[in-house]
N, C-alpha and C positions, 0 to 999 in steps of 0.2 A: 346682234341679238334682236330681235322682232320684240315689238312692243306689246303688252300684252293688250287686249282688248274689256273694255267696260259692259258688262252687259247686270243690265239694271232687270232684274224677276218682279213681275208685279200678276198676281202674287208672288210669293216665294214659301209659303209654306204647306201648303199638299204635298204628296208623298212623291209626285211626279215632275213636282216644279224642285222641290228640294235636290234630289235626287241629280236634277239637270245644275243644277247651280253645285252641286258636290263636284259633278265630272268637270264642270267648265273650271273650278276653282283645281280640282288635280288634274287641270291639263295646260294650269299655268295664266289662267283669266283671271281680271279681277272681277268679282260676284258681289253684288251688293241687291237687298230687294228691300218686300214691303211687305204689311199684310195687315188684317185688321184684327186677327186676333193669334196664338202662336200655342199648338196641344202639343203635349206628348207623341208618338215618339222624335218627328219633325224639329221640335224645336230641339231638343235635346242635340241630333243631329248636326241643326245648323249654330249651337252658339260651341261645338266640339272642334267645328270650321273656323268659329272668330271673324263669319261674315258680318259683315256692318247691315244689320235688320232693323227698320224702324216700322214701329205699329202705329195704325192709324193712316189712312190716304191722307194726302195732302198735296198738292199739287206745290207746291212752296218746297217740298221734298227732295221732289226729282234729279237728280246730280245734272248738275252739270256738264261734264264732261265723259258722259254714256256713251259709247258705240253702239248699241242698239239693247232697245227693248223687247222684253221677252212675255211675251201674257196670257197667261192660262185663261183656262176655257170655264174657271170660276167667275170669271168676271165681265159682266156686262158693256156695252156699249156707253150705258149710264153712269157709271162708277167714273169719280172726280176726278183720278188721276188718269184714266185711258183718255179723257174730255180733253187734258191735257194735251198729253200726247200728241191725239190727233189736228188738236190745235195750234201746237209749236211745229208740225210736220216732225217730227221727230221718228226717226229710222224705227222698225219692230215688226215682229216675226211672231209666229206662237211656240209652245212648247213643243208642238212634236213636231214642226217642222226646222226648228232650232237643231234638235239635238238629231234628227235626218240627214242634216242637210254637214251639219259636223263626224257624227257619230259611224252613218252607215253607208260611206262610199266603198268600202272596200271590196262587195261582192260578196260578201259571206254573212250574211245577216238574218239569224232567226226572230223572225216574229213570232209571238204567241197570242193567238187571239182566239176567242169565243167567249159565251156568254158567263159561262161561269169556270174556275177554278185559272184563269190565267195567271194570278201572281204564284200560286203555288208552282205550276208546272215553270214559269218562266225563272225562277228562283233555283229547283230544281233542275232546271237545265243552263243556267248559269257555273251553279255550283256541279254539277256532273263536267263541262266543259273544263272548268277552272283546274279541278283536281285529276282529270284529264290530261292536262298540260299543253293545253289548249289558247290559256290566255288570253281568255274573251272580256272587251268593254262588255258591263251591263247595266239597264235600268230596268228597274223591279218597282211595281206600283205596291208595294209592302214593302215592310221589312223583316227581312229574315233575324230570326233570333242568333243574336249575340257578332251582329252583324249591319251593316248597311244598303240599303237598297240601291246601289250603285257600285260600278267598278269599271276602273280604268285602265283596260286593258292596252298589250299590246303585241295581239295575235294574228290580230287580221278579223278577229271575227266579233261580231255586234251580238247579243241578245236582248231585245225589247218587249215588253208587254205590249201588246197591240189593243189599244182600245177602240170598240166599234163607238165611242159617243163623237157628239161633234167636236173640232178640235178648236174653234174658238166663234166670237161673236162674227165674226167677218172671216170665218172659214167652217162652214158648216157640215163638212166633210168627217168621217173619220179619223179620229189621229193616222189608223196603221196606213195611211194611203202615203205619209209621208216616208217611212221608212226603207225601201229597197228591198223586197223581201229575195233573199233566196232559198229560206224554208219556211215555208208559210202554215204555221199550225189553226187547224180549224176543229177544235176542240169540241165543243158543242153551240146548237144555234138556236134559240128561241125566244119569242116575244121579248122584248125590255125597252125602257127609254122610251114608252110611249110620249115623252113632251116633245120626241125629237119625231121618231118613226110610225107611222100611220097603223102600221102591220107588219106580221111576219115577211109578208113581200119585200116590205123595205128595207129589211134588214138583209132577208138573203141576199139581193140585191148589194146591199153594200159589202158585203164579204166575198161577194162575185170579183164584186170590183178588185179586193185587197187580191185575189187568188189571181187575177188576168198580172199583177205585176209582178209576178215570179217569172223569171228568164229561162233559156229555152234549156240549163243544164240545171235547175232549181227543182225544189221537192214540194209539193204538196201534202202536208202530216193533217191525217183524218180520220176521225173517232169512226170503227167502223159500227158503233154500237147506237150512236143520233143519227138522226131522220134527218135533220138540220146539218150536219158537217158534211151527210151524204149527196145532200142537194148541191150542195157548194161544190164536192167534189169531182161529182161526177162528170165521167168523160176526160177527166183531164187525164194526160197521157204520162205524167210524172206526177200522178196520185200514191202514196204510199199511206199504209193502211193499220191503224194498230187498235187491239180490242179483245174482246173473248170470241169472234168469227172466225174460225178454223181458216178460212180466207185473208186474214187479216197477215202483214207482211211480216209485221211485230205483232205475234197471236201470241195470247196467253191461254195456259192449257190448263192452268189448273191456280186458286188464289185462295185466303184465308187470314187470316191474324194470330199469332201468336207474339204470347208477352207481350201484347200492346203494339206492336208492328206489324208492318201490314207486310207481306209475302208473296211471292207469285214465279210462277214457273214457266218460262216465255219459250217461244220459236222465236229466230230470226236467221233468214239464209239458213237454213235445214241443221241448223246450232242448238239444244235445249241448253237452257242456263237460266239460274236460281234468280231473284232480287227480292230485297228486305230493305225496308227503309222506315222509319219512327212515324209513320203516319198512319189514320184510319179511316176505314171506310170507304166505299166503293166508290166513291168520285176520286177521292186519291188513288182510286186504283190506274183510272183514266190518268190522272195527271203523271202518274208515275213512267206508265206504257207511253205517251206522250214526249216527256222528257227523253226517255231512254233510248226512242224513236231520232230524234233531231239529232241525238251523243254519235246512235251507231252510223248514222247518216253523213257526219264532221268526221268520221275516220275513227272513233275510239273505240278498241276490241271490245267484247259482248264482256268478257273480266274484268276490265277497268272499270266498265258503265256500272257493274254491279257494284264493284269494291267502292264507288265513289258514292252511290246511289245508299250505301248502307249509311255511310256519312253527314248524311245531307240532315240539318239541323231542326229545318221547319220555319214557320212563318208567322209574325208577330198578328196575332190579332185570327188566326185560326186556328179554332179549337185552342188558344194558348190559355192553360193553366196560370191564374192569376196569384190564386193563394190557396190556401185552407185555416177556416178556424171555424171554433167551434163543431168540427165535422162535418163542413159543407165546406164541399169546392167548388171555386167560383171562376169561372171561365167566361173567354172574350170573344167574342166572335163578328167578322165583318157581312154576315150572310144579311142577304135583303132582297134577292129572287127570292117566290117560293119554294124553288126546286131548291138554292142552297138554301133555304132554311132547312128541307125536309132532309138532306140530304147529312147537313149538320147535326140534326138531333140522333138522325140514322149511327154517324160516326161518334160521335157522344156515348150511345148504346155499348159501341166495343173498347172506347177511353174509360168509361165509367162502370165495368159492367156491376149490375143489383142494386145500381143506386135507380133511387126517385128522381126524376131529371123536371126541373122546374127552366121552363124556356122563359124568358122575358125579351119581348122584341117591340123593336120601336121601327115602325112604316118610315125611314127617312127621307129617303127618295122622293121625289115627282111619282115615280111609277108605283112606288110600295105604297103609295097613299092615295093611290087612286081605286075605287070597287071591281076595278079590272080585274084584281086577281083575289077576290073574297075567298071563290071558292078553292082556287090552288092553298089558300093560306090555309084554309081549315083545313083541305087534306096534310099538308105540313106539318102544322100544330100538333097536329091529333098523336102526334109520334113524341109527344111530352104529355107525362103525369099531370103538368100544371103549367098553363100559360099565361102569362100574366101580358098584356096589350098596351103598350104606352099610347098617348095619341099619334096621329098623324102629324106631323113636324109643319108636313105644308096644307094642314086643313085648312087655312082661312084663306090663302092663296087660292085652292082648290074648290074650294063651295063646297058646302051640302052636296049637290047632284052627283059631284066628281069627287069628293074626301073617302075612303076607305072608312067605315061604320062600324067601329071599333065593337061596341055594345052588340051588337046584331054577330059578329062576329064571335064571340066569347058566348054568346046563347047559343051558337052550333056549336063550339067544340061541348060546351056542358052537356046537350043532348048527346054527342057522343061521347060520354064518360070522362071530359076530364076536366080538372079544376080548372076553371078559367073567369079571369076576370079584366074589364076595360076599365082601365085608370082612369082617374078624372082628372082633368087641365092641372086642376089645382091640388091634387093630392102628391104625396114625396113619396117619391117611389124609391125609396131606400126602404123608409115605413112601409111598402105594403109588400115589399118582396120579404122582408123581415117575418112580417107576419104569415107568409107562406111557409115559409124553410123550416125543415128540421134535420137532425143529426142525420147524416146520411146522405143527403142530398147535393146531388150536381147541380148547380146555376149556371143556366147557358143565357150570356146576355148579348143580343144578335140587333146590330144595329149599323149601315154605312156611314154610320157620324160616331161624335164621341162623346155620345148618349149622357153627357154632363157627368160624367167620369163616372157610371153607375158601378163597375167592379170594381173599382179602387175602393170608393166610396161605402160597396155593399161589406167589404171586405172588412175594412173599418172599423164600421158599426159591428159586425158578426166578431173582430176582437175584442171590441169595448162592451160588450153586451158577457161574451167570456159563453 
């Protein structure tokens, strides 16, 4: 029997390092990492594993007896323990080309990438394969409700979220370039990641690049409805196409919501047939055609995709209903493009329909907190009764010149009609969404961090208040 191998996660608590350290740990590895601090769902996750996690860097830590190190793209050149590392010569690789280089030799490996809505669709098409009978390894940069964002199959086939950020300090690359693609999803493409990418150039660019490594019997899956997937896609001669374009290969002819589910009435190969799945809003519509797209593609009849697709749970941290009290529901949400911000209040509209929808969103990112996209935000915004503006997380990193202008921003959405207000440093934003809300109202709290547990928290107080 083969020895099992040591690999040390530094970090180990993102949702993609987790996730990695899950499959290495059900594939018979011993997993041990690190981190500096340990949230919800993540942690929850890794102490259900019984991996040995210690908090706090320390170079004094490091196991001795590692087989290699594994390092997310959270972490700096500067950080004590990488100093480490690099100074013991100690063997290490990154996250996505760890679980690449393990995960996706088989030939059969869906990426999903674009700008927005990837963990859903990848999740989704996970779980469409799985119940399929398909038996695909997966890693999901969320987690799916009542579920984990990983799975260890054994199908033959990979599903991975394809992230276009860089994939570590000394690999400035994209993660997806690491993966194998042989259906390569280009869901939507625009601006993000300004700390990394100069322009929209750069970015098509590097999704050129992810699309040249799909092989000569591989598929190209492309939103026929962005400007952005269309550029990527075009010309390729194993382009396949799904959208509301009568052209599109997976067209959808007709889509709407009922009882809270979202609907649609697809072509595929000159086949009409139904799907229904617990999700809202016209970007899940994308993620859905998407999904269904790479199932029909893996061999699953147009019946199975459906019946699995009605199944399919959804995705911890969108649109996920938190709680209710006092008659305000209070929801979580990861959106922090402007487009998924707007795109989220949009679906929120048919989650929530006649309620007052109070947005609170915090700029987390490098990019959401830069003036680059004022004006996207405010057309966003404008799609909630009441938006309340945390600051900007990396405004004192950013400057003045370059921080997003909270205040200036909440004076446009006022002028156009809606409540809004910029938090100050120092105020509790439990207290001032508090003071917003009343009986009736949705709280969509829209942040790529974990906004210092603001839904738990709002939830809380809106029982203890009664």
């Amino acid at each position: 029997m083969q020895k099992a191998c040591h690999f040390y996660l530094l970090p180990i608590g993102g949702t993609a390092t987790a996730a990695l350290a899950g499959l290495l740990h059900d594939a018979g590895e011993r997993v041990s990492g690190v981190d500096a601090v340990l949230y919800p769902p993540t942690s929850e996750l890794l102490a259900e594993l019984g991996l040995p996690v210690r908090l706090g860097f320390d170079p004094a830590g490091i196991p001795a007896d590692l087989d290699q190190v594994i390092i997310g793209n959270a972490l700096p050149r500067t950080n004590i323990e990488v100093q480490a590392v690099l100074q013991r010569g100690l063997p290490y690789t990154s996250q996505a080309k760890a679980f690449g280089d393990r995960f996706c030799r088989s030939g059969r490996t869906v990426v999903v990438a674009g700008t927005h809505g990837k963990t859903t669709t990848t999740a989704l098409a996970s779980h469409i394969l799985t119940t399929g009978g398909l038996d695909p390894t997966a890693l999901i940069g969320g987690v799916p409700r009542g579920g984990r964002p990983w799975r260890l199959g054994h199908g033959g086939w990979t599903v991975v979220e394809g992230d276009e950020y860089n994939t570590a300090f000394f690999d400035r690359g994209p993660k997806f370039l690491h993966f194998r693609p042989h259906i390569f999803v280009v869901g939507n493409v625009e601006f993000d990641h300004g700390d990394i990418y100069p322009d929209l150039d750069a970015i098509l660019a590097a999704f050129r690049a992810g699309v040249a490594l799909v092989g000569g019997d591989g598929h190209i899956v492309a939103n026929t409805g962005d400007a952005g997937a269309q550029q990527v896609a075009a010309n390729h001669p194993r382009a396949v196409g799904y959208g509301l374009a009568s052209h599109a290969d997976l067209a959808c002819k007709d889509w709407g919501h009922t009882d809270g589910h979202l609907r649609a009435t697809v072509r595929w190969q000159g086949q009409l047939f139904d799907l229904e799945t617990p999700l809202v809003g016209r970007h899940n519509l994308d993620n859905l055609l998407a999904a269904c797209t790479c199932a029909l593609l893996a061999g699953i009849p147009p019946e199975a995709v459906a019946h699995a697709a009605a199944s399919f749970p959804g995705v911890r941290r969108r649109l996920e209903l938190v709680g209710e009290a006092a008659g305000v529901s209070v929801v979580d949400d990861f959106a922090h493009h402007p487009t998924a911000v707007g795109l989220t209040l949009e679906g929120a509209r048919h989650r929530f329909p006649g309620c007052r929808l109070v947005a609170v969103f915090e700029p987390r990112s490098l990019t959401a907190g830069r003036r680059t996209f004022a004006a996207a935000y405010e057309n966003a915004l404008a799609r909630a009764d009441v938006a309340l503006l945390a600051p900007a997380f990396h405004r004192v990193r950013l400057g003045p010149e370059l921080a997003l202008d909270c205040e200036a921003l909440a004076a446009a959405l006022v002028a156009r009609g809606v409540d809004a207000e910029a938090l100050r440093e120092d105020s509790d934003i439990v207290d001032a969404v508090r003071r917003h809300v009343r009986t009736g109202d949705a709280v969509i709290c829209m942040s790529s961090g974990e906004f210092g547990g603001l839904p738990r928290r709002l939830l809380e107080r809106l029982r203890r208040d009664g």
